[in-house]
ROMI-331026 format. One record per residue (C-alpha): residue number from 0; chain; x, y, z. Coordinates in Angstrom, 1 decimal. Layout:
# ROMI-331026
<pt k="NUM" c="A" u="X" v="Y" w="Z"/>
...
# end
This chain:
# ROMI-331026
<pt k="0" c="A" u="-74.7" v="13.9" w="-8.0"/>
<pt k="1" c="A" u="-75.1" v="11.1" w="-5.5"/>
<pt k="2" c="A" u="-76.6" v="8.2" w="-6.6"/>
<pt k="3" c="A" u="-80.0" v="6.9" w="-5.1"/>
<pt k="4" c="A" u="-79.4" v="3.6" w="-3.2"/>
<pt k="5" c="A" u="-82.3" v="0.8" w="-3.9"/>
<pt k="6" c="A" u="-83.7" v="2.3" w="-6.3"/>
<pt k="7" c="A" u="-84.3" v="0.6" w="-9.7"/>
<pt k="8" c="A" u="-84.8" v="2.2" w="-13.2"/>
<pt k="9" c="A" u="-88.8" v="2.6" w="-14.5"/>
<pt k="10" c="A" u="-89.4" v="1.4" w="-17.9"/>
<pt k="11" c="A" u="-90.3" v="4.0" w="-20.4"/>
<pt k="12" c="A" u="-88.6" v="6.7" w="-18.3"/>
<pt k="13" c="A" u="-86.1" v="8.1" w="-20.6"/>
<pt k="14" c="A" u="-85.3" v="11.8" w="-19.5"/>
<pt k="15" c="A" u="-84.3" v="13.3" w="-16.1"/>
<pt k="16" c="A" u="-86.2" v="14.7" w="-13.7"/>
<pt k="17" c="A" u="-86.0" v="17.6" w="-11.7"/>
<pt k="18" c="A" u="-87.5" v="18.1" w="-7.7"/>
<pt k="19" c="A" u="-86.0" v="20.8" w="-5.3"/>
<pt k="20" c="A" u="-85.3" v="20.2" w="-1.3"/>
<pt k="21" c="A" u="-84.7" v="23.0" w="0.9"/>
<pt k="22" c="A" u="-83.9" v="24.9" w="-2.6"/>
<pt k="23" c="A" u="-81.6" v="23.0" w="-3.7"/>
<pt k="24" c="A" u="-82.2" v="21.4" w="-7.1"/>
<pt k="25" c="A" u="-81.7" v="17.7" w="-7.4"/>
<pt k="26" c="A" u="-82.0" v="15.1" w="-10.3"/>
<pt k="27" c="A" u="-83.3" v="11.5" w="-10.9"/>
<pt k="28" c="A" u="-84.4" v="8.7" w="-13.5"/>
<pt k="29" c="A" u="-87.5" v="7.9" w="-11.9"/>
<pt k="30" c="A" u="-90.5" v="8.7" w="-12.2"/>
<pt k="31" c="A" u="-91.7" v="7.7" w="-8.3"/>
<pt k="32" c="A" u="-89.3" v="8.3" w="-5.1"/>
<pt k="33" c="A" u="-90.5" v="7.6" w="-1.4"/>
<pt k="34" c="A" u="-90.0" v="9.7" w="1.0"/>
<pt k="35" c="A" u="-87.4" v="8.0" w="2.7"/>
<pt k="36" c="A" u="-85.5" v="7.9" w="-0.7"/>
<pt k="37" c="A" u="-86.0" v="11.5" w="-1.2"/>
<pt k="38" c="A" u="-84.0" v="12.1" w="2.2"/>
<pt k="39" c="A" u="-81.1" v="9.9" w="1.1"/>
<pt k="40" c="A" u="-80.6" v="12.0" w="-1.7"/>
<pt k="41" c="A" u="-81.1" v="15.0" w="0.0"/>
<pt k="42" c="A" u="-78.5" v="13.9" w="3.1"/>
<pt k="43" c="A" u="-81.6" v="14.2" w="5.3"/>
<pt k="44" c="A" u="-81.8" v="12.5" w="8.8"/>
<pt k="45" c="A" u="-84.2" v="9.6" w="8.8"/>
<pt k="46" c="A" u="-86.2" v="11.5" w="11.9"/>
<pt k="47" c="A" u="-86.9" v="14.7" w="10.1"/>
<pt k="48" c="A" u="-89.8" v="15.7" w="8.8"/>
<pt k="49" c="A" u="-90.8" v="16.1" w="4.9"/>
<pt k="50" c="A" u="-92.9" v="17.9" w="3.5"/>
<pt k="51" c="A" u="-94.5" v="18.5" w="-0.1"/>
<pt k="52" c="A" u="-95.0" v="22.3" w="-1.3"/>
<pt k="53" c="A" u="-98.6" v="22.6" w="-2.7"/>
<pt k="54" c="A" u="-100.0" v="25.7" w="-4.2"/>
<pt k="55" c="A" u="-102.2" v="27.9" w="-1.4"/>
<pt k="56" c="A" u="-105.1" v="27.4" w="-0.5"/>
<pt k="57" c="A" u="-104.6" v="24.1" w="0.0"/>
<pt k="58" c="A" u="-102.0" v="23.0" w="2.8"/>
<pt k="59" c="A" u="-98.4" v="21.2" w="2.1"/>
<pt k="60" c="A" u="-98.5" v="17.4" w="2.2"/>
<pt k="61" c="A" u="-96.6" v="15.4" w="4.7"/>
<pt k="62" c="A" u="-94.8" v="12.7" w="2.9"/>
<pt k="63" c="A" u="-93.8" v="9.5" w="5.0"/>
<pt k="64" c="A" u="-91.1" v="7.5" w="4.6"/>
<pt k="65" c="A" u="-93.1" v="4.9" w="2.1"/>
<pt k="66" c="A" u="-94.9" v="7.6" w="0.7"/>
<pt k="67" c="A" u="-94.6" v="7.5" w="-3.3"/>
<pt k="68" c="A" u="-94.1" v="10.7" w="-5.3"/>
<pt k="69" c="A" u="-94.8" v="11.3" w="-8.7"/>
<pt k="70" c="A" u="-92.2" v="13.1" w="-9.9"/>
<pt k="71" c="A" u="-93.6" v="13.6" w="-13.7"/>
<pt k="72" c="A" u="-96.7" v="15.4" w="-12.4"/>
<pt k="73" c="A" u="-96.4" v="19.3" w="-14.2"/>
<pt k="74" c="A" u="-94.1" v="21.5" w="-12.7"/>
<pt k="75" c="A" u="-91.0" v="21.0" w="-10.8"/>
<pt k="76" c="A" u="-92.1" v="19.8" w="-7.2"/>
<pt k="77" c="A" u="-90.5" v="21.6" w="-4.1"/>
<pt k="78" c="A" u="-89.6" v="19.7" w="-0.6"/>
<pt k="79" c="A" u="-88.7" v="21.1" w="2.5"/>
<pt k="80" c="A" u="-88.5" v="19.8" w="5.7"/>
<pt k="81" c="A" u="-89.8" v="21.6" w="9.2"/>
<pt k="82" c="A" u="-87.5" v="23.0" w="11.3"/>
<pt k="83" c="A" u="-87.0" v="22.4" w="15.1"/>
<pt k="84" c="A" u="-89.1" v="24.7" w="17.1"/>
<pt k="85" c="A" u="-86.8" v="26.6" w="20.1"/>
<pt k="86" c="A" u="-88.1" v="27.0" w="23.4"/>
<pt k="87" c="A" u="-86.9" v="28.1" w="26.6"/>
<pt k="88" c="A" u="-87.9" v="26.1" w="30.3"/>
<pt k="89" c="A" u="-86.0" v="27.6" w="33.0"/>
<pt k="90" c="A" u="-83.6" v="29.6" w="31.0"/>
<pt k="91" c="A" u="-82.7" v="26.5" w="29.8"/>
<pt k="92" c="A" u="-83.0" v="25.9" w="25.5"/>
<pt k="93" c="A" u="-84.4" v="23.0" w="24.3"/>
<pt k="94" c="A" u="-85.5" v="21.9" w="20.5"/>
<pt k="95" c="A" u="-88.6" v="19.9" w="19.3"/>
<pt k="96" c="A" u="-89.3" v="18.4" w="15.8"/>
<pt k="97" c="A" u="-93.6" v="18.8" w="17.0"/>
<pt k="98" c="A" u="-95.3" v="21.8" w="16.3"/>
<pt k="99" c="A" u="-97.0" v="21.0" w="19.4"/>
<pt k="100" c="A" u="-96.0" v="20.2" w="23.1"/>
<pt k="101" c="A" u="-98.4" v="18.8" w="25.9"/>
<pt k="102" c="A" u="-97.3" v="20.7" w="29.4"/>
<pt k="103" c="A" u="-96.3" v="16.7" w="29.9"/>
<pt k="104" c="A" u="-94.0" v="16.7" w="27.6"/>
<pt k="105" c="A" u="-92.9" v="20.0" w="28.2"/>
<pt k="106" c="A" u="-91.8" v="18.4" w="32.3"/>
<pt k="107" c="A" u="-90.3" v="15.1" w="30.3"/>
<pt k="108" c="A" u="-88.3" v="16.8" w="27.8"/>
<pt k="109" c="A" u="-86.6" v="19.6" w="30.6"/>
<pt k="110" c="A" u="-86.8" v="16.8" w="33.2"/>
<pt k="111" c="A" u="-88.8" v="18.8" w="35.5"/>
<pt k="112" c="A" u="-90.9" v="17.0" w="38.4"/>
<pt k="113" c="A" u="-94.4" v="15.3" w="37.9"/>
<pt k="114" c="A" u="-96.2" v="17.4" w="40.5"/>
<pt k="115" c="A" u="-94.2" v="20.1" w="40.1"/>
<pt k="116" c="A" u="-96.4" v="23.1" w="38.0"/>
<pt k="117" c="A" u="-95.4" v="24.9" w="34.3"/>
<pt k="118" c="A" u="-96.3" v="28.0" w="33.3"/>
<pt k="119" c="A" u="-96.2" v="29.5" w="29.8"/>
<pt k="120" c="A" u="-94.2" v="33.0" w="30.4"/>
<pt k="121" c="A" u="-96.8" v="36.1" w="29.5"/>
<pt k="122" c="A" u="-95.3" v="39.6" w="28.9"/>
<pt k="123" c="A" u="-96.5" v="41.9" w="31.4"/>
<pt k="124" c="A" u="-99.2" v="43.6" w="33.1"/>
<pt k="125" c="A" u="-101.0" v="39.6" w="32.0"/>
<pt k="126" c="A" u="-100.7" v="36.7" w="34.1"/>
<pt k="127" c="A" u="-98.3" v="34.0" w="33.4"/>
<pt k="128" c="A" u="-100.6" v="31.2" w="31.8"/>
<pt k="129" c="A" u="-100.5" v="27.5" w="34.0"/>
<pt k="130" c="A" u="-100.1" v="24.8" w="31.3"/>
<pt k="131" c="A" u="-101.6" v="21.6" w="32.5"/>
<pt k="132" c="A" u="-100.3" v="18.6" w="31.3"/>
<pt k="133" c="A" u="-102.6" v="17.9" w="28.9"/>
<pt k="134" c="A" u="-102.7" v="21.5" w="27.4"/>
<pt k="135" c="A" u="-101.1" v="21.5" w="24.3"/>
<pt k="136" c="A" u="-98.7" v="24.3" w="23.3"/>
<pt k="137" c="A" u="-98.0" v="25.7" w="19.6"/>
<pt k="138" c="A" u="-94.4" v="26.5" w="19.6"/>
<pt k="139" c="A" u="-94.7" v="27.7" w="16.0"/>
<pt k="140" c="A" u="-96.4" v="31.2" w="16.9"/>
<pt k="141" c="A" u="-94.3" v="34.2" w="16.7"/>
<pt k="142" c="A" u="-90.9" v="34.2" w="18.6"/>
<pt k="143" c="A" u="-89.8" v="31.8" w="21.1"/>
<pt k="144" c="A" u="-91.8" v="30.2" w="23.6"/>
<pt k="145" c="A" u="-90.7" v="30.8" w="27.6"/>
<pt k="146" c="A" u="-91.7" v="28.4" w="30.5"/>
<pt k="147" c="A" u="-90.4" v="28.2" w="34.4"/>
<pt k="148" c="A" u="-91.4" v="25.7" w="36.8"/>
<pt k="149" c="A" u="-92.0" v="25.7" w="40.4"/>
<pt k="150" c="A" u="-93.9" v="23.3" w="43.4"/>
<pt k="151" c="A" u="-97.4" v="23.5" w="43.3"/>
<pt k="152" c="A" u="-99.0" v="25.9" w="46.1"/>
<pt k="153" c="A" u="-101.7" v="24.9" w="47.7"/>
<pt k="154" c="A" u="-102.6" v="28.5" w="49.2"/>
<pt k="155" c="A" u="-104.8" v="30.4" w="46.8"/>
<pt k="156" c="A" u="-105.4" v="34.3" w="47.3"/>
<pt k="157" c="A" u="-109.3" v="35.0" w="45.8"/>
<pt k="158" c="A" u="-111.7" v="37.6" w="46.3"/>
<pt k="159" c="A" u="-115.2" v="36.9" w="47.5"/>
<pt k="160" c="A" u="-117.4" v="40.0" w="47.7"/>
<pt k="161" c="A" u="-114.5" v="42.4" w="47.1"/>
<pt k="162" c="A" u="-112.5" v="40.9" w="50.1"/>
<pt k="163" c="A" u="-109.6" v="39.0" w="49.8"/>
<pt k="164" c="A" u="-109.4" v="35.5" w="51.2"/>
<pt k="165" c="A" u="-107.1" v="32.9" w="51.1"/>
<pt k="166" c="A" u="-108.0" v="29.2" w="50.1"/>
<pt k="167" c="A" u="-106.0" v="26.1" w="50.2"/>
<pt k="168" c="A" u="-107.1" v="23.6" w="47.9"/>
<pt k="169" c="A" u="-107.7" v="22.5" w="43.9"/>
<pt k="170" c="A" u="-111.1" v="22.8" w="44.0"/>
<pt k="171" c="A" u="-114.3" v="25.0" w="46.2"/>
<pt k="172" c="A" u="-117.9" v="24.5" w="46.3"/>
<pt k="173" c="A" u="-121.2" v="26.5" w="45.8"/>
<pt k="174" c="A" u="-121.5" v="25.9" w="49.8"/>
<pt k="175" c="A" u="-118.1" v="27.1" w="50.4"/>
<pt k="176" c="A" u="-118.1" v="30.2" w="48.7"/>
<pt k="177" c="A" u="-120.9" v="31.3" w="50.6"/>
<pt k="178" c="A" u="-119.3" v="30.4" w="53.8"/>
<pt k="179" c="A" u="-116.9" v="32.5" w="52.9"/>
<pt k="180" c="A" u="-119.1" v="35.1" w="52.0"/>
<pt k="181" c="A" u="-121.1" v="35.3" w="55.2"/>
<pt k="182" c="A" u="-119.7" v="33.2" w="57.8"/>
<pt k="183" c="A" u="-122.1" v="30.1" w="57.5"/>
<pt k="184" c="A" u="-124.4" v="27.9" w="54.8"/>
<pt k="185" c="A" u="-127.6" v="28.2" w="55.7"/>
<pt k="186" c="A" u="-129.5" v="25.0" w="54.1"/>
<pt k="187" c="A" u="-132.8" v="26.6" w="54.3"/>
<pt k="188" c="A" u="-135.5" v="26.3" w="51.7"/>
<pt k="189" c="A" u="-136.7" v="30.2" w="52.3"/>
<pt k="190" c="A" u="-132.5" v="31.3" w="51.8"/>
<pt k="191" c="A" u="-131.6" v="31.7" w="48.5"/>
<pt k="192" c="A" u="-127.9" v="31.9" w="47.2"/>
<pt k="193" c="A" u="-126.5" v="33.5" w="43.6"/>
<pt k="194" c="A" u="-123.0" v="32.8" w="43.2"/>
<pt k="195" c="A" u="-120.8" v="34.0" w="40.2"/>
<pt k="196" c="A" u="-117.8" v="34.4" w="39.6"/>
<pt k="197" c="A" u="-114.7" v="35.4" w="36.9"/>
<pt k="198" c="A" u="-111.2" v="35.5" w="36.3"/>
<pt k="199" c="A" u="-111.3" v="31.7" w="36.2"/>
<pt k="200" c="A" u="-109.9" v="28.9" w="34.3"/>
<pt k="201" c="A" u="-110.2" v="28.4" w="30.8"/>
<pt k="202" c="A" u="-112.4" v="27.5" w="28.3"/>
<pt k="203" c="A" u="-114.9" v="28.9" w="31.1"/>
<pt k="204" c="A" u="-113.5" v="31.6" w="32.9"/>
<pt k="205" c="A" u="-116.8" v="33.4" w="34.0"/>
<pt k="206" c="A" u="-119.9" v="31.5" w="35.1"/>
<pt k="207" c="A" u="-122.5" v="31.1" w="37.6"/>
<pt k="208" c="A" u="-122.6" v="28.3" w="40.1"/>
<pt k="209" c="A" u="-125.1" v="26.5" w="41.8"/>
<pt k="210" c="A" u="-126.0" v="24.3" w="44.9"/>
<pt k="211" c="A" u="-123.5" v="21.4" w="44.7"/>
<pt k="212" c="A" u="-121.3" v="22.8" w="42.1"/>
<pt k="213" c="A" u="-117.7" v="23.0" w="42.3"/>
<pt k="214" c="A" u="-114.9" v="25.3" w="40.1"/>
<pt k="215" c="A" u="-111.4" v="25.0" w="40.1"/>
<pt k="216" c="A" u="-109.4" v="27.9" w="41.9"/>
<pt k="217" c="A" u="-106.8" v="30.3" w="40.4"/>
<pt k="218" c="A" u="-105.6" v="33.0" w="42.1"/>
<pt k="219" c="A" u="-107.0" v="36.1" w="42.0"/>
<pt k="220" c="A" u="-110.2" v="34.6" w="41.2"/>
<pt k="221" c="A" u="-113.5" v="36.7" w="41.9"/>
<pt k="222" c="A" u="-116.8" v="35.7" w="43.3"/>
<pt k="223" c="A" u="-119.9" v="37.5" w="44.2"/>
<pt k="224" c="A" u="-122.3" v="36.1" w="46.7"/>
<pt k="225" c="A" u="-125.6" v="37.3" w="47.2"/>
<pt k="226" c="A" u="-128.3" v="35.6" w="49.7"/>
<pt k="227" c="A" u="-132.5" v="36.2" w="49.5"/>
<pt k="228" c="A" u="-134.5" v="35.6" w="52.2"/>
<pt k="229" c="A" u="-137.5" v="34.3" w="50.5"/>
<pt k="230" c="A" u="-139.6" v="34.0" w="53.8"/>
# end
């Protein structure tokens, strides 16, 4: 057994204790270890992640490096450490020690462009899901994660009144929509405009919109115009 570096003996601590990391059983003569002292022993890297096995409900305790641990409390206490988390940008692999990614990060860690776009890979008939950069990604969920990058477009294909147009920017307006709709705005107290739409951009992906307003575009958005002449 390798000895703990640093680490003095407690008074009154006469027996050994016993903890587990990663399942595998380990032994000491005191009653408190750190975190960081607790990777020593274990031949963990000082970067990885520990963690404290506590009984469900309740959820596992992170442990920091100067975290103490009482290692007399009932029972025989269990530490593991999380794993890297796999995920794939561009049929390229990478690894990450965080549960969770911003689409910034994503771009930094695969050295992809700043104004270039990410998308989160979505298995067929679904749309691939844009991740914007400060969207933030679980890459613990169920198998392994799948991005590709390309340039933004600035050409967006939507439908207004069940007839595809195409629109080149971020961003359109309450106005535009129904210039798109029927040719021209009329800013006329006795015309009346309803816009809606759908398939947007989430956490709002349906909605109404109203003089002034603008949404953001994705393509293959839908919006239904109608006008009332209130004359």
């Amino acid at each position: 057994m390798d000895d703990l570096r640093n680490v003095q003996t407690q008074p009154g601590c006469e027996r050994m204790l016993s903890f587990s990391v990663e399942d595998k059983p380990y032994e000491t003569d005191q009653q408190y270890l750190t975190g960081l002292e607790i990777k020593r022993l274990a031949g963990l890297a000082k970067s990885s992640v520990l963690f404290l096995t506590v009984r469900e409900p309740w959820k596992d305790e992170l442990i920091s490096d100067d975290t103490r641990v009482d290692l007399a409390r009932p029972g025989i206490e269990g530490f593991y450490i999380k794993k890297k988390l796999d995920f794939v940008v561009n049929g390229k692999k990478f690894s990450s020690e965080k549960q969770y990614l911003t689409g910034d990060e994503i771009k930094k860690i695969a050295a992809i462009g700043e104004d270039d776009e990410i998308f989160l890979m979505i298995a067929g008939p679904y749309e691939d899901e844009l991740i914007l950069n400060n969207v933030r990604i679980n890459l613990a969920r169920p198998g392994i994660e799948k991005f590709f990058s390309k340039e933004k477009s600035s050409d967006f294909n939507i439908i207004v009144n069940a007839r595809e147009k195409v629109w080149n920017a971020k961003e359109i307006s309450f106005e535009q929509v129904v210039e798109l709709a029927f040719g021209t705005y009329k800013n006329d107290p006795n015309v009346g405009y309803t816009v809606t739409y759908s398939r947007g951009w989430d956490p709002k992906p349906e909605g109404t919109m109203v003089k002034g307003s603008n949404v953001r575009v994705k393509n293959k958005m839908i919006f239904d115009v109608t006008a009332t002449d209130k004359s």
